[in-house]
FITIVEX-513586 format. One record per residue: residue number from 1; residue in one letter; x, y, z of N, C-alpha, C, O in turn. Coordinates in pm, whole numbers, plus 50000, padded with zeros to 5 digits. Example, Ala and Ser with C-alpha at 12.3 -4.5 7.8 and 13.67 -1.06 7.14 Angstrom:
2
{1, 'A', {51319, 49431, 50780}, {51230, 49550, 50780}, {51320, 49670, 50780}, {51424, 49668, 50846}}
{2, 'S', {51285, 49775, 50708}, {51367, 49894, 50714}, {51290, 50003, 50787}, {51341, 50114, 50804}}
This chain:
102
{1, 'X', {33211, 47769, 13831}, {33279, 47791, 13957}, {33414, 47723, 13951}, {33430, 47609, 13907}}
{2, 'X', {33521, 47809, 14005}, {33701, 47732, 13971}, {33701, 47611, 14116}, {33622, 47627, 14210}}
{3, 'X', {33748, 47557, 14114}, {33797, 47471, 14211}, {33835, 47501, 14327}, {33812, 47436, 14430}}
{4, 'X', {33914, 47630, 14316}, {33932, 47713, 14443}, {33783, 47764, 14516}, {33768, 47805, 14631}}
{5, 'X', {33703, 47750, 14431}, {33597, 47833, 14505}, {33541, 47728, 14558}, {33540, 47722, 14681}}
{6, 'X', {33480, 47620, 14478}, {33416, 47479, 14549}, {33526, 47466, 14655}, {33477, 47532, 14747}}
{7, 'X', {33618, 47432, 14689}, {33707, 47412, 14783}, {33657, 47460, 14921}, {33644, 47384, 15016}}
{8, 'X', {33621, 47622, 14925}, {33617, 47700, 14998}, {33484, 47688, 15049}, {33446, 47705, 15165}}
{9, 'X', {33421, 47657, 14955}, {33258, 47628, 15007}, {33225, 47541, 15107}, {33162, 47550, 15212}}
{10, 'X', {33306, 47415, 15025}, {33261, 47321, 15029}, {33348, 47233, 15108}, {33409, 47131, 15076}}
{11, 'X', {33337, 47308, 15242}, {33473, 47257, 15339}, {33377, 47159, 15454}, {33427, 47089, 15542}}
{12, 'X', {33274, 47171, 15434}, {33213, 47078, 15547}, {33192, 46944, 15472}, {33229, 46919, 15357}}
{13, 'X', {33136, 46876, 15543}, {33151, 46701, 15512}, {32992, 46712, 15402}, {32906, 46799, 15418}}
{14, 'X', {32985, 46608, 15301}, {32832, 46625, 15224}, {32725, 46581, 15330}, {32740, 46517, 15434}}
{15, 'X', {32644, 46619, 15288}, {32516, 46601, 15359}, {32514, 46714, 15490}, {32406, 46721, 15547}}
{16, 'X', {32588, 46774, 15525}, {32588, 46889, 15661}, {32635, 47062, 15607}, {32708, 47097, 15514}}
{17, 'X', {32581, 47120, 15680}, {32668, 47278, 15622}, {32694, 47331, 15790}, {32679, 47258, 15889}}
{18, 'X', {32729, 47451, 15791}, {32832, 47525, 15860}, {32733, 47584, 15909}, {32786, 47630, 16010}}
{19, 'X', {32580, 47634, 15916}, {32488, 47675, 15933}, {32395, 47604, 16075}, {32331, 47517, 16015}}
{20, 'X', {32355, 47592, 16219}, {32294, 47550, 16299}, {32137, 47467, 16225}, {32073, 47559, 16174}}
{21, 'X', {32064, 47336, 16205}, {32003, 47362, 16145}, {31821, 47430, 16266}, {31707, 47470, 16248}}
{22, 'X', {31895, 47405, 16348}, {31713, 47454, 16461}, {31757, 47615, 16411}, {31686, 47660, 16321}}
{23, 'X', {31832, 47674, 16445}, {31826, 47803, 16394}, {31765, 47867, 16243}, {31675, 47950, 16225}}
{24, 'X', {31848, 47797, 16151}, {31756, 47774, 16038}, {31596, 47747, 15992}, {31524, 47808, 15914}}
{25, 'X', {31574, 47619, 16079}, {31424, 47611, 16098}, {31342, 47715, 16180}, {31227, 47749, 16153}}
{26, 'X', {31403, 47753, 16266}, {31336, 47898, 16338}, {31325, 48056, 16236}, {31261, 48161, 16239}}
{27, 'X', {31400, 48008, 16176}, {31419, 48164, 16108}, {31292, 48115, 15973}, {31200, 48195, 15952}}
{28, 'X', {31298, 48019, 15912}, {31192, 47956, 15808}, {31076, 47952, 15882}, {30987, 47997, 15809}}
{29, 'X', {31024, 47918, 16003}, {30905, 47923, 16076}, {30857, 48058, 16115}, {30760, 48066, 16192}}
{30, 'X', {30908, 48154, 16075}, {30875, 48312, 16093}, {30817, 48322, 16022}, {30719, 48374, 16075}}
{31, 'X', {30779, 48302, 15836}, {30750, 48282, 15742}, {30612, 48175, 15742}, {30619, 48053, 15735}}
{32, 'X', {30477, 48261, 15751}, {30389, 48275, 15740}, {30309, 48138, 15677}, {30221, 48055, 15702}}
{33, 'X', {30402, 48176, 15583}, {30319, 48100, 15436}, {30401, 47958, 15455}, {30370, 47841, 15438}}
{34, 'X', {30488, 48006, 15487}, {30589, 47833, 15478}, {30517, 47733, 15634}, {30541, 47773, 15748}}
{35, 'X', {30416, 47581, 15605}, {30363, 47571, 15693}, {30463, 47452, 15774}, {30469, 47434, 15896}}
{36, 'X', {30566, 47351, 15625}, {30614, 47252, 15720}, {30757, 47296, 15646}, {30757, 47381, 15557}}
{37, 'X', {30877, 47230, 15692}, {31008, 47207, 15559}, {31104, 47087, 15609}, {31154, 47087, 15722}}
{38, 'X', {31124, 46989, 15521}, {31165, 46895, 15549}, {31324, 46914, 15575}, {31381, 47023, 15582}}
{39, 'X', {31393, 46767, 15590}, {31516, 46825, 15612}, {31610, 46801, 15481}, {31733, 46789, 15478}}
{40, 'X', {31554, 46799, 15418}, {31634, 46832, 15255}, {31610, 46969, 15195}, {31685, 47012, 15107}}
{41, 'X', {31503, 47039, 15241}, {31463, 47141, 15253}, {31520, 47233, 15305}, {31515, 47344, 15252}}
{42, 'X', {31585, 47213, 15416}, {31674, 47317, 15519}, {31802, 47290, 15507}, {31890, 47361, 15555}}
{43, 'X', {31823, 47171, 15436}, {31992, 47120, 15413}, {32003, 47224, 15263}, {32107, 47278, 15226}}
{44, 'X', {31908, 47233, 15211}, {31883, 47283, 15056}, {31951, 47448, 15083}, {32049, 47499, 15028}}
{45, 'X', {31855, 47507, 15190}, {31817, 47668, 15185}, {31956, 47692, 15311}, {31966, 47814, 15294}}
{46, 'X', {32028, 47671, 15382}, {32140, 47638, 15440}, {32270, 47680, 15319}, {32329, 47785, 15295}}
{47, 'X', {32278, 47513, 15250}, {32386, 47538, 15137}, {32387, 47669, 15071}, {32485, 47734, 15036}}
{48, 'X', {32220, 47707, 15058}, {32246, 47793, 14907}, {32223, 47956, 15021}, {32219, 48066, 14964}}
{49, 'X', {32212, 47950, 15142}, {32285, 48069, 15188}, {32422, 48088, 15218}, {32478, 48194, 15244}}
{50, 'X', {32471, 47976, 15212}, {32655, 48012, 15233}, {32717, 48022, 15132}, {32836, 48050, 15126}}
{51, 'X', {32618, 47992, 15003}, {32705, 48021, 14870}, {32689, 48165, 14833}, {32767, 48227, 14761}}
{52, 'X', {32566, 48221, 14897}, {32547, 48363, 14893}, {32674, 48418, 14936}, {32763, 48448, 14856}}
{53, 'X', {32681, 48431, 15055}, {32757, 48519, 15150}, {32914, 48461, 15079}, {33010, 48532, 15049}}
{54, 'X', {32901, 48321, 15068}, {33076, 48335, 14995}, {33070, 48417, 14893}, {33179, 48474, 14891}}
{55, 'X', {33020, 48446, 14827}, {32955, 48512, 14695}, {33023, 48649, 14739}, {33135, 48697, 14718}}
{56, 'X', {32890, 48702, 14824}, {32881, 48844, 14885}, {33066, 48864, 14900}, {33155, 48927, 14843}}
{57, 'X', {33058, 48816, 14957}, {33247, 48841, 15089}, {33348, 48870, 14985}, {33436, 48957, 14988}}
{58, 'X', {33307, 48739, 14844}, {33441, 48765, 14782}, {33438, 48896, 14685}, {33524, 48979, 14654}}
{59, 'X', {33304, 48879, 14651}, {33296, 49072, 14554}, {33386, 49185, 14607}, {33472, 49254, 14551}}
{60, 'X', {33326, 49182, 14771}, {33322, 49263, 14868}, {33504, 49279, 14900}, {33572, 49381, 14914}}
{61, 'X', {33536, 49161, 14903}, {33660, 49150, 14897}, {33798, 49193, 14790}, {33917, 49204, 14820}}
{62, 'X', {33723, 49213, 14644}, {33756, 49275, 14545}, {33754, 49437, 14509}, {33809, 49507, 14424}}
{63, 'X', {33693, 49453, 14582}, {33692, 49619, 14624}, {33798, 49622, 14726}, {33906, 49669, 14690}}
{64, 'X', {33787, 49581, 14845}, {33907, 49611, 14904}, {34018, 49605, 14891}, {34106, 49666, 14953}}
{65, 'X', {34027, 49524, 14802}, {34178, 49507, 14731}, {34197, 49584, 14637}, {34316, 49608, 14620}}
{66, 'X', {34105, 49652, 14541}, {34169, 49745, 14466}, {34159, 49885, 14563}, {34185, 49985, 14497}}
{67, 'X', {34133, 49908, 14677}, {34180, 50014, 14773}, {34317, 49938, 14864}, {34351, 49975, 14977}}
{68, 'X', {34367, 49855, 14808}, {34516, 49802, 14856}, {34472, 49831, 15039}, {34497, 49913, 15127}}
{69, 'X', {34415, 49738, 15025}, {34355, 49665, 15200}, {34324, 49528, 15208}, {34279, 49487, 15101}}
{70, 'X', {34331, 49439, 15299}, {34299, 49300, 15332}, {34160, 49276, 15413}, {34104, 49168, 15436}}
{71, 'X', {34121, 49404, 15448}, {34018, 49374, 15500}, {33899, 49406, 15466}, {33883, 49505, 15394}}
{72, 'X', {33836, 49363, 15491}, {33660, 49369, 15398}, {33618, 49541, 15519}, {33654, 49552, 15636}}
{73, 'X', {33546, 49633, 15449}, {33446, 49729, 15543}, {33359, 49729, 15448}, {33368, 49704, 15328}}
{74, 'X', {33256, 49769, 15529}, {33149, 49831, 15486}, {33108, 49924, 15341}, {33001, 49915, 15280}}
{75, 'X', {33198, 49993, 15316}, {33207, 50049, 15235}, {33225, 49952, 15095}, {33155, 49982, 14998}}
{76, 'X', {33304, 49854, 15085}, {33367, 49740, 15047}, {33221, 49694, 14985}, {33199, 49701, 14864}}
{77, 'X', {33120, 49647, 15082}, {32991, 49556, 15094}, {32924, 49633, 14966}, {32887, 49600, 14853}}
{78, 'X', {32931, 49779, 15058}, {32841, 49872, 14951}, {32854, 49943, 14798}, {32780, 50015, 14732}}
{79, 'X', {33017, 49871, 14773}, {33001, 49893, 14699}, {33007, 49790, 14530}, {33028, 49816, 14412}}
{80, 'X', {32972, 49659, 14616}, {32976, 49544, 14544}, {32852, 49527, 14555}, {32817, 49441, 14475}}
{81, 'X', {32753, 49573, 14625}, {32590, 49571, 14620}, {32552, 49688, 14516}, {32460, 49661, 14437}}
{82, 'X', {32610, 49812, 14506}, {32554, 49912, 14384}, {32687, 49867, 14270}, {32740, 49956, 14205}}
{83, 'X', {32710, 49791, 14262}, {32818, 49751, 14091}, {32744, 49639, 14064}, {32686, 49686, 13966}}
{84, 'X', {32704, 49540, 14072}, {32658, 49416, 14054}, {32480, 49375, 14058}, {32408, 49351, 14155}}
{85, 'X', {32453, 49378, 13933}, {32326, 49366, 13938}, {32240, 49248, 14026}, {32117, 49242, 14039}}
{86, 'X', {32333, 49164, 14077}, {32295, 49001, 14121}, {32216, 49077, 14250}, {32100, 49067, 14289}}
{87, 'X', {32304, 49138, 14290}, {32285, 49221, 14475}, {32194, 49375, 14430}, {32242, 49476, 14482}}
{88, 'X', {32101, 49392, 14360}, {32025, 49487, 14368}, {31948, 49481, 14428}, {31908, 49595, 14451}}
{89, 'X', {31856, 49362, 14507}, {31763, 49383, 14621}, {31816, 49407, 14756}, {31750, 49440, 14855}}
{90, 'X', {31978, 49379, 14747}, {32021, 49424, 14897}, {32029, 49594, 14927}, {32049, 49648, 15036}}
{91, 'X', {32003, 49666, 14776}, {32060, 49804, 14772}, {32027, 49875, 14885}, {32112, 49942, 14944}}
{92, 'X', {31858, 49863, 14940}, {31826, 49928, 15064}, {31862, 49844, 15196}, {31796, 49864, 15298}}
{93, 'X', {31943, 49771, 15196}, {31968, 49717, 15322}, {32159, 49770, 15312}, {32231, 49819, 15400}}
{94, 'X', {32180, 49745, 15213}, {32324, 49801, 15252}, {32328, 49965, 15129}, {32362, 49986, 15012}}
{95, 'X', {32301, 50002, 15183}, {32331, 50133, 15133}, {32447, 50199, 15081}, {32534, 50179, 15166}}
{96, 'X', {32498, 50270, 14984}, {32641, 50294, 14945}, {32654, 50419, 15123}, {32564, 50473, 15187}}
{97, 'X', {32789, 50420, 15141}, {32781, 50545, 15255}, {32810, 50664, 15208}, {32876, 50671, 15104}}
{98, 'X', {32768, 50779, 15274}, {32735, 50911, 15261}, {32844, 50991, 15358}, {32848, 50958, 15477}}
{99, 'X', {32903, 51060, 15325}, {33007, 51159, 15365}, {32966, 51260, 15417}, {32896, 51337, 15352}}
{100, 'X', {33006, 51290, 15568}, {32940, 51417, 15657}, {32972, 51535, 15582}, {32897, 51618, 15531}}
{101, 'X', {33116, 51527, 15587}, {33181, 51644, 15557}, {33151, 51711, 15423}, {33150, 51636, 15326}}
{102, 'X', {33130, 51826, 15407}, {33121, 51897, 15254}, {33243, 51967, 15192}, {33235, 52019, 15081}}
């Protein structure tokens, strides 16, 4: 990872992320099987979802720029989820898009 990217991550203070953590614990308590999680546990699964989505954004963001745009769409998402093997379980949640017109 370049320095620019830790930078970007890693803009909150150590020990805290950018993430609510009761929200976090609510969304882990949906999850059946999971019966307790400590708070190194949710500081853990927190961090390593914002490294996702920085992840996600900047792929996503590399498509849009080679369509000479600044802004991330959808299309953008979908098509850094079908190029990149990392994002193959998102394939049915973000779908490439489909064109009405024939």
């Amino acid at each position: 990872m370049a320095a620019s990217e830790a930078n970007t991550v890693a803009t909150a203070a150590t020990g805290t992320s950018n993430f609510p953590a009761a929200r976090v614990r609510r969304i882990i308590k949906e999850d059946k099987d999971i019966f307790a999680c400590g708070s190194e546990s949710l500081f853990l699964i927190s961090r390593a979802t914002e490294y996702f989505i920085d992840s996600l954004v900047r792929e996503s963001y590399e498509f849009s720029r080679l369509d000479k745009r600044k802004t991330v769409q959808y299309k953008d998402m979908a098509k850094a989820v079908q190029s990149i093997e990392q994002y193959d379980f998102l394939a049915d949640i973000i779908p490439p898009t489909v064109s009405v017109r024939k």
